[in-house]
C-alpha positions as CSV (number, residue, x, y, z in Angstrom):
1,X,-3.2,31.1,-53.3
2,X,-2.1,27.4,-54.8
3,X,-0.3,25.6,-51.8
4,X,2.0,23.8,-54.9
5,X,3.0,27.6,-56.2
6,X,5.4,27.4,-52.9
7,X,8.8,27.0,-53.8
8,X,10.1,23.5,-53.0
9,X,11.7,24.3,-50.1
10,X,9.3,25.3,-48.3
11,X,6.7,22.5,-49.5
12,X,9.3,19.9,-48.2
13,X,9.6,21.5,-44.9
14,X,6.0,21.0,-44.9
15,X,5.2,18.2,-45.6
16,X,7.9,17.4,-43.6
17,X,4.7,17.0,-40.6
18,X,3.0,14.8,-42.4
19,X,3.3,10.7,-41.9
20,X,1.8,7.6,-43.5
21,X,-1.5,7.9,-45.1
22,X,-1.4,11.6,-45.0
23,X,1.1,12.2,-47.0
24,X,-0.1,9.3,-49.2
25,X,-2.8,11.4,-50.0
26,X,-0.8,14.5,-51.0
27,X,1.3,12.7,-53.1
28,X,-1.5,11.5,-55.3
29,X,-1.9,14.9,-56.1
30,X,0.3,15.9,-58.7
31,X,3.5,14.5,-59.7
32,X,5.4,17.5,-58.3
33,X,3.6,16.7,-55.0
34,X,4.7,13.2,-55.3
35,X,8.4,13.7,-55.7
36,X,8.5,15.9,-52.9
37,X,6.3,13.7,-50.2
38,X,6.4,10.6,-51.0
39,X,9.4,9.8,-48.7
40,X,7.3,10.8,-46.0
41,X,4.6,7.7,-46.6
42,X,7.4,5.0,-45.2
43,X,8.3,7.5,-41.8
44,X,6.2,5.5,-39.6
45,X,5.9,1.8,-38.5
46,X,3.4,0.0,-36.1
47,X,3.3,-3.2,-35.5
48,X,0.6,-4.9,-33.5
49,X,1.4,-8.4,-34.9
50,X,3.5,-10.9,-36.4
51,X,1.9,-10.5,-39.5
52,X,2.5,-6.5,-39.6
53,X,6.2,-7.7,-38.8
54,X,6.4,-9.6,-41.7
55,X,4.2,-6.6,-43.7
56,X,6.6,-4.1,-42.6
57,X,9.6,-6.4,-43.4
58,X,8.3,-6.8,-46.5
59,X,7.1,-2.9,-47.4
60,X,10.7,-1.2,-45.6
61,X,13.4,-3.4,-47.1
62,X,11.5,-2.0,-50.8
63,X,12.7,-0.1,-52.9
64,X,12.0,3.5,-52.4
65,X,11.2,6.1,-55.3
66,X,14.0,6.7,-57.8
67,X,15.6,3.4,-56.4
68,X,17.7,5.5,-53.2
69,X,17.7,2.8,-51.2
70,X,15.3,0.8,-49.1
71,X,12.6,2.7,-48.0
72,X,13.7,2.1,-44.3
73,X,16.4,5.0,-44.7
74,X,13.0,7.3,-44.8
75,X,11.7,5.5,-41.6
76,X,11.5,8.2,-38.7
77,X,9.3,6.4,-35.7
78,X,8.6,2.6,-35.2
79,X,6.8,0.9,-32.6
80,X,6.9,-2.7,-32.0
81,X,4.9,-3.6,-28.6
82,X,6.0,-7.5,-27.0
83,X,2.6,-8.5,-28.8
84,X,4.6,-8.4,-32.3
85,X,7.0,-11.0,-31.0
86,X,4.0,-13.7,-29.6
87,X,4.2,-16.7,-31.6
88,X,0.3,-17.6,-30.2
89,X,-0.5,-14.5,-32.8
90,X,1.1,-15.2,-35.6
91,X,-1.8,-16.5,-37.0
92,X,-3.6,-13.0,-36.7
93,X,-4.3,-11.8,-39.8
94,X,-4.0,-8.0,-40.6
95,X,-7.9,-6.9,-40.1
96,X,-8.5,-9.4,-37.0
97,X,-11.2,-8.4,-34.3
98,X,-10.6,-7.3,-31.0
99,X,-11.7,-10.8,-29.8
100,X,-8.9,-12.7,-32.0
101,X,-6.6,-10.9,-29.7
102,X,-7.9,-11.9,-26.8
103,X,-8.0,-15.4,-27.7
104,X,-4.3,-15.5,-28.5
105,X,-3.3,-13.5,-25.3
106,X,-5.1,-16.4,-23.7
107,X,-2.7,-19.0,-24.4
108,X,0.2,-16.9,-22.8
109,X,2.9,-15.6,-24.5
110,X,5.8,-17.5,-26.5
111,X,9.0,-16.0,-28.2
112,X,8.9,-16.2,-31.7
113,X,12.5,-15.2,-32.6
114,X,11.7,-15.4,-36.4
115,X,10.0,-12.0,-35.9
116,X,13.3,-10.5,-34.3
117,X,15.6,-11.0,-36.8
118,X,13.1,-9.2,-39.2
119,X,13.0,-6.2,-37.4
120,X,16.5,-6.4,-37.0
121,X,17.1,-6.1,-40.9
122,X,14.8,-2.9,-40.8
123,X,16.6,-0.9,-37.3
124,X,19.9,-2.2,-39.7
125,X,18.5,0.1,-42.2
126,X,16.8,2.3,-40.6
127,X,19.4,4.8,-40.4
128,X,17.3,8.0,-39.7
129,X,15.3,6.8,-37.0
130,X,14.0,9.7,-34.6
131,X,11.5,7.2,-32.2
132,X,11.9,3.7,-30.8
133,X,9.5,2.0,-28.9
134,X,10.7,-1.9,-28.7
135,X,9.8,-3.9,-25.9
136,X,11.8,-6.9,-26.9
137,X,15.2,-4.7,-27.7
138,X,17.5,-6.9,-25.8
139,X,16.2,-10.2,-27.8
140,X,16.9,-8.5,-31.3
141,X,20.2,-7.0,-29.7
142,X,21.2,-10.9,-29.0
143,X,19.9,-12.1,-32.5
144,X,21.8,-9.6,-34.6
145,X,24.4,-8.0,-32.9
146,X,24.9,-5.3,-36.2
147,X,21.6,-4.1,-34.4
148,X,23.4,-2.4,-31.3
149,X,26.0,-0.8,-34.2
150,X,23.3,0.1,-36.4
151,X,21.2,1.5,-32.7
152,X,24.9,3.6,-32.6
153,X,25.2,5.4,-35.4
154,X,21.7,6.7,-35.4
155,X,22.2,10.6,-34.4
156,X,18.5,11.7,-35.3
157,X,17.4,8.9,-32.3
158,X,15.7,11.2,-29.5
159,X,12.9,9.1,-28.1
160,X,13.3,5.4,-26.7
161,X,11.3,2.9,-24.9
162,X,12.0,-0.9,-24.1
163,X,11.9,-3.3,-21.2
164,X,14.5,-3.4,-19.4
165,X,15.5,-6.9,-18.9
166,X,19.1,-7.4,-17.4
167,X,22.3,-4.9,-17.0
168,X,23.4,-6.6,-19.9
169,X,21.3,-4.5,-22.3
170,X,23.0,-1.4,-20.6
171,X,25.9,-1.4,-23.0
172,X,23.7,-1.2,-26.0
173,X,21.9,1.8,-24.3
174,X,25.3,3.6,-23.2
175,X,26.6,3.5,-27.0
176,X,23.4,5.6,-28.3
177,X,24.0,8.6,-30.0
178,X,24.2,11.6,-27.7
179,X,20.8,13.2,-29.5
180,X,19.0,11.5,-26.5
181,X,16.4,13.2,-24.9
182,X,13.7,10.4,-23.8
183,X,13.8,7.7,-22.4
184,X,10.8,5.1,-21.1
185,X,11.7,1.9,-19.7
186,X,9.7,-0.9,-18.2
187,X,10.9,-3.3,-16.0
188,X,9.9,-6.7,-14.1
189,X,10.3,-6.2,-10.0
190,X,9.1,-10.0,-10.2
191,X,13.1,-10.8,-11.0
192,X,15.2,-9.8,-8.6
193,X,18.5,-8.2,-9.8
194,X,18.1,-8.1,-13.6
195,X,18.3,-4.3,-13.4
196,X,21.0,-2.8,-10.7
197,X,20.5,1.3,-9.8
198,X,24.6,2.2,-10.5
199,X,25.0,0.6,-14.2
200,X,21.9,1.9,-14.9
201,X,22.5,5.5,-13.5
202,X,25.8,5.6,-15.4
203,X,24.6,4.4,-18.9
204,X,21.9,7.3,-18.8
205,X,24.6,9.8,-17.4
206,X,26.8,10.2,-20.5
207,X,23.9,11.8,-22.2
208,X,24.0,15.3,-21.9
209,X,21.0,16.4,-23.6
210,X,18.5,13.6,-21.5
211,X,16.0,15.7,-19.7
212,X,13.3,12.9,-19.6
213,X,13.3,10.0,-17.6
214,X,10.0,7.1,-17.0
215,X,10.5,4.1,-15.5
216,X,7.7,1.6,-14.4
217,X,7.8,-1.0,-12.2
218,X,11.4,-0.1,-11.2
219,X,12.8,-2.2,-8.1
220,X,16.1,-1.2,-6.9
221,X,17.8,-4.6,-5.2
222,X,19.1,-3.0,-2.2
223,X,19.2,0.4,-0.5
224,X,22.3,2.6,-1.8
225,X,23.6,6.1,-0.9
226,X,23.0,8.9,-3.1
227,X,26.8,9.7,-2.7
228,X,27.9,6.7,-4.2
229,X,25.9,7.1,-7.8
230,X,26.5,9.4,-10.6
231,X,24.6,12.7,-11.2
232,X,22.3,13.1,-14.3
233,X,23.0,16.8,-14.9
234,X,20.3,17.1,-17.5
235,X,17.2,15.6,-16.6
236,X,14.8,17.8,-15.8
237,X,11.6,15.4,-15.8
238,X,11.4,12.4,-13.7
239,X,8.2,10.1,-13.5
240,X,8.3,7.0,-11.4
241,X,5.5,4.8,-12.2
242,X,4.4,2.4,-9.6
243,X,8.2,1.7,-8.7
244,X,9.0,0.8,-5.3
245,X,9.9,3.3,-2.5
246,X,13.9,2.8,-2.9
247,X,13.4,4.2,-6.6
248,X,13.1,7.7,-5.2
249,X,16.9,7.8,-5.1
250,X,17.0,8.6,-8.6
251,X,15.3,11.8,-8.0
252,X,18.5,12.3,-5.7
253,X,20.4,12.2,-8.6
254,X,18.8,15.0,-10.5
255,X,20.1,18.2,-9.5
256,X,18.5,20.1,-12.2
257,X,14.8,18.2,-11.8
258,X,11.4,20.6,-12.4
259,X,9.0,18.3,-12.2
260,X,8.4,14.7,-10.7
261,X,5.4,12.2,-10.7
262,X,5.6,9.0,-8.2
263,X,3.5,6.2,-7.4
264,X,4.2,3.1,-5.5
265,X,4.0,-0.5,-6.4
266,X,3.4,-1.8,-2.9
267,X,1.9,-1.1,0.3
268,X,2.9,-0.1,3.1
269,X,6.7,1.0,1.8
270,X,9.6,1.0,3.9
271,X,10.9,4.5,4.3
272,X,14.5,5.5,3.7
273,X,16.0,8.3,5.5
274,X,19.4,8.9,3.7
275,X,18.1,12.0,1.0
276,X,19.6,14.8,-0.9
277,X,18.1,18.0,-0.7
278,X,16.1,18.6,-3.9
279,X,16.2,21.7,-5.8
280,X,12.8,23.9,-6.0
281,X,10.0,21.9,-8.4
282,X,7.7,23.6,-10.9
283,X,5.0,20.1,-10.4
284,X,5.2,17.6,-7.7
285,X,2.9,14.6,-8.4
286,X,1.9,12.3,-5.2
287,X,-0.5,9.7,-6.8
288,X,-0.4,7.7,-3.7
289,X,-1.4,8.4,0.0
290,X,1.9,7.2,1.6
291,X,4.5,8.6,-1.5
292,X,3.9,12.0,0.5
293,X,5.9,10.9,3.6
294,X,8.8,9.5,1.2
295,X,9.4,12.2,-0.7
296,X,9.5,14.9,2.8
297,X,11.8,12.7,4.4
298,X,14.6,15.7,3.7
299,X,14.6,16.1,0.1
300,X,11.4,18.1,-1.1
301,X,11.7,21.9,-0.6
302,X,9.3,24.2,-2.5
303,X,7.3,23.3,-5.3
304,X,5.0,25.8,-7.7
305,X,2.4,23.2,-8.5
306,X,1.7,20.4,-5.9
307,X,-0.7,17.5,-7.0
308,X,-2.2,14.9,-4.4
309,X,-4.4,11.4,-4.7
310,X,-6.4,10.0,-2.8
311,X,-5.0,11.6,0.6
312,X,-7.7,13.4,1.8
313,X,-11.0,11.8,2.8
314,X,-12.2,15.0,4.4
315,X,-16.3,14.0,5.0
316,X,-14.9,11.6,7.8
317,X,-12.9,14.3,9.4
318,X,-14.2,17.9,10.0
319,X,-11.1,19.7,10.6
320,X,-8.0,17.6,12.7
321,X,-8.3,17.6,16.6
322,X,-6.0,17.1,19.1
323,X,-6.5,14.0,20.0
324,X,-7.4,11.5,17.2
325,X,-10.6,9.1,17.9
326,X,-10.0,5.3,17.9
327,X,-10.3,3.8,14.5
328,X,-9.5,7.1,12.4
329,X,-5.2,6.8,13.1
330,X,-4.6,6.2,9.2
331,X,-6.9,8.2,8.0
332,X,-5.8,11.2,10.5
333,X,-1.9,10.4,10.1
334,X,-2.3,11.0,6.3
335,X,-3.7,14.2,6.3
336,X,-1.2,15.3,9.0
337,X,1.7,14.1,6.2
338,X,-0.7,15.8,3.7
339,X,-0.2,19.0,5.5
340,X,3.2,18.5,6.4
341,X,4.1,18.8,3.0
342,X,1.6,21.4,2.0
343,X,3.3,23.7,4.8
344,X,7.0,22.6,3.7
345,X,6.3,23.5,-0.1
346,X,4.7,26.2,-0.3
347,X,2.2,25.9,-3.6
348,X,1.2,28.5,-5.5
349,X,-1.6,25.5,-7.2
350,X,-2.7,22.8,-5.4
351,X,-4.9,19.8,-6.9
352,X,-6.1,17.1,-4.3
353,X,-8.4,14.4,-5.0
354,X,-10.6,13.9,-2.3
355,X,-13.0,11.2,-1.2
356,X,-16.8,12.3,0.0
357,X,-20.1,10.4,1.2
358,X,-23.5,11.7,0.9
359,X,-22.7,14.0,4.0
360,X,-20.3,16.3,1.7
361,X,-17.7,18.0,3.5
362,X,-19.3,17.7,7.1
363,X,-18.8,14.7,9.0
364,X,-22.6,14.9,9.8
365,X,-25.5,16.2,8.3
366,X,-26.4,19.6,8.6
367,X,-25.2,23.1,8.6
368,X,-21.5,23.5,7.2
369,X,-18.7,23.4,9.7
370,X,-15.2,24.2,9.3
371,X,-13.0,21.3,8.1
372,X,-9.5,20.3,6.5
373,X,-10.2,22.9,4.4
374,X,-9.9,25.3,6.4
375,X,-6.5,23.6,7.3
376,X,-5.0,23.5,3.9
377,X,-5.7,27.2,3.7
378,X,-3.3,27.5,6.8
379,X,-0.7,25.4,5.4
380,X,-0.8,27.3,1.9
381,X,-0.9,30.9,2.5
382,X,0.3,31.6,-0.7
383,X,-2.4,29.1,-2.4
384,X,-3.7,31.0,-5.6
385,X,-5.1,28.0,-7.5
386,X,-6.8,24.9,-5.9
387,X,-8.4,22.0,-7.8
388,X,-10.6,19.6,-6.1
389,X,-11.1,16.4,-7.7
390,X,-14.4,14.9,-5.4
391,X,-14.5,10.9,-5.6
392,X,-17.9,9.7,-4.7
393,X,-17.9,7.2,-1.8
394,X,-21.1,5.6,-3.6
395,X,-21.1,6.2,-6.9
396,X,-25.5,5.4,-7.0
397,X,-25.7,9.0,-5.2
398,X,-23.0,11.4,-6.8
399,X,-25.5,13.9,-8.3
400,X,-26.8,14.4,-4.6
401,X,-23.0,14.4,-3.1
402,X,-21.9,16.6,-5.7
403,X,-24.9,19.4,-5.2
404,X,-24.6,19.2,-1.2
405,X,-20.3,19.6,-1.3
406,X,-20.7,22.3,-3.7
407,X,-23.1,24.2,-1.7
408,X,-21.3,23.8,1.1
409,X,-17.9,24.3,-0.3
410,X,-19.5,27.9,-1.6
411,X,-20.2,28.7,2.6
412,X,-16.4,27.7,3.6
């Protein structure tokens, strides 16, 4: 069967998958193929560069085929990292090496606000955009103000990522189109206050179809009550990225959350005892050692799938007595919180990553012994799945650390 004996409905649905070069090379096919992909050649934008700004400037402000317009109507995902907006790499060209990069990155970063009033005339145009993912946001929003228009009247938009930079940006995100759904944003703890928990709660909480939230580096400026903030009814996925321990509170907000992921920027955190009761998870994600006693202070209640790092170090303690040694009170006082939360979730999977020496799971050589193990087993009764990631203590003797903790994780 002849793909192009499809009627043309169904060859523009699709092609309708296909982006950039690929569908370059189906419209060099025939001409029939042509007039029905080659809107799909302009649907993507990258730019690593001020040199692919001004390519992309250049190629999207075009006319597309049959003269409908520029071909930045047909633009569906763009990505513009703070890289494209260095004015140290503006003499990049197009094929430059990996080490003319480096060399620019060297000299520090510079605005060049040339290169934000070009991507301001394609988002202008760029009318049927479905992905955004523009670090410097807030400086095109302050060189072209049609931008925050044009950002408004984009109902296809469902992804978004940017820095968050100051509240003032808020507004601009508050007027998006409803078909939100995603949402990444980055944010810089180093200045304290651009970015205030309520403002930023309430912009996100008039979308009612946002059930994906990351932030990174998020620093609330002071502690607040959950009661005080609005509810985000809709998220359902929440991933903290090395925030600090007062972020937390957003999960708070999320009555409807399945799955969370948190890791914290410093160490030790302070820990806040003020919580709402969370509903059951589907995947809990603790990629810290101390994130477990934040999120148990009150809020966590069961979870399906409950993933752990670097908590357990279980060839330094065969399994937890009752009085702890001198020396081993953090190490001990970890696994307790461990297994705190183990026995307050109840998992069905469990995946911890665990830290051995050339002694395997024993705290000594010699024949296997019961250990934490044998404590997580109490703590999980219902346990059906568990995943043991095993980090080498010396990484010269992992094949001999991994063939002794198998062998003796087969006898436990």
């Amino acid at each position: 069967m002849n793909l192009l004996s499809l009627n043309d409905d169904v060859l523009v649905y699709i092609f309708s998958f296909l982006y950039g070069r690929d569908a370059l090379h189906i419209s060099l096919a025939s001409r029939r193929a042509y007039d029905l992909s080659i809107s799909r050649v302009p649907s993507t934008g990258v730019c690593r560069s001020p040199y692919h700004v001004t390519r992309m400037h250049e190629y999207m402000l075009g006319p597309a085929a049959g003269n409908t317009g520029p071909r930045a109507r047909y633009l569906h995902m763009l990505n513009v990292p703070y890289v494209a907006f260095n004015l140290w790499y503006s003499q990049i060209p197009g094929q430059a090496c990996v080490e003319d990069y480096y060399t620019a990155a060297d000299e520090g970063f510079a605005l060049d606000t040339s290169m934000a009033k070009l991507v301001d005339e394609v988002l202008i145009h760029a009318v049927n955009l479905r992905s955004l993912s523009i670090d410097m946001l807030s400086v095109c929003v302050e060189e072209d103000p049609r931008v925050g228009e044009a950002l408004s009247s984009m109902t296809h938009l469902t992804n978004l990522r940017m820095w968050l930079v100051a509240d003032s940006i808020l507004r601009t995100i508050k007027s998006l189109p409803n078909s939100l759904s995603r949402v990444i944003f980055h944010c810089d703890h180093a200045i304290p206050g651009t970015i205030t928990l309520p403002p930023l709660l309430s912009s996100l909480a008039v979308f009612t179809n946002l059930h994906s939230i990351t932030l990174h580096d998020f620093k609330p400026p002071s502690p607040i009550s959950p009661s005080t903030l609005p509810l985000l009814r809709s998220v359902r996925h929440l991933n903290l990225e090395q925030c600090w321990e007062d972020a937390i509170i957003i999960a708070d907000c999320c009555p409807s959350l399945e799955t969370l992921k948190f890791s914290l920027n410093r160490w030790p955190p302070q820990l806040s005892q003020s919580a709402r009761r969370w509903p059951p998870l589907r995947r809990l994600t603790l990629a810290d050692q101390l994130a477990g006693p934040i999120v148990h202070t009150g809020r966590v209640s069961t979870v399906h799938a409950l993933e752990l790092g670097d908590v357990f170090t279980v060839s330094d303690i065969p399994p937890l007595p009752a009085v702890v040694p001198n020396g081993f009170e953090d190490i001990f006082e970890h696994v307790r919180h461990a297994l705190s939360l183990i026995r307050t979730t109840h998992p069905s999977a469990l995946r911890a990553a665990i830290r051995v020496n050339e002694t395997g799971f024993n705290g000594r050589l010699g024949p296997p012994r019961p250990t934490v193990l044998g404590d997580i087993a109490v703590a999980a009764p219902k346990l059906r799945v568990l995943d043991l990631v095993l980090k080498p203590v010396k990484i010269q003797k992992w094949r001999d650390i991994l063939v002794r903790t198998t062998v003796q994780f087969s006898k436990c």
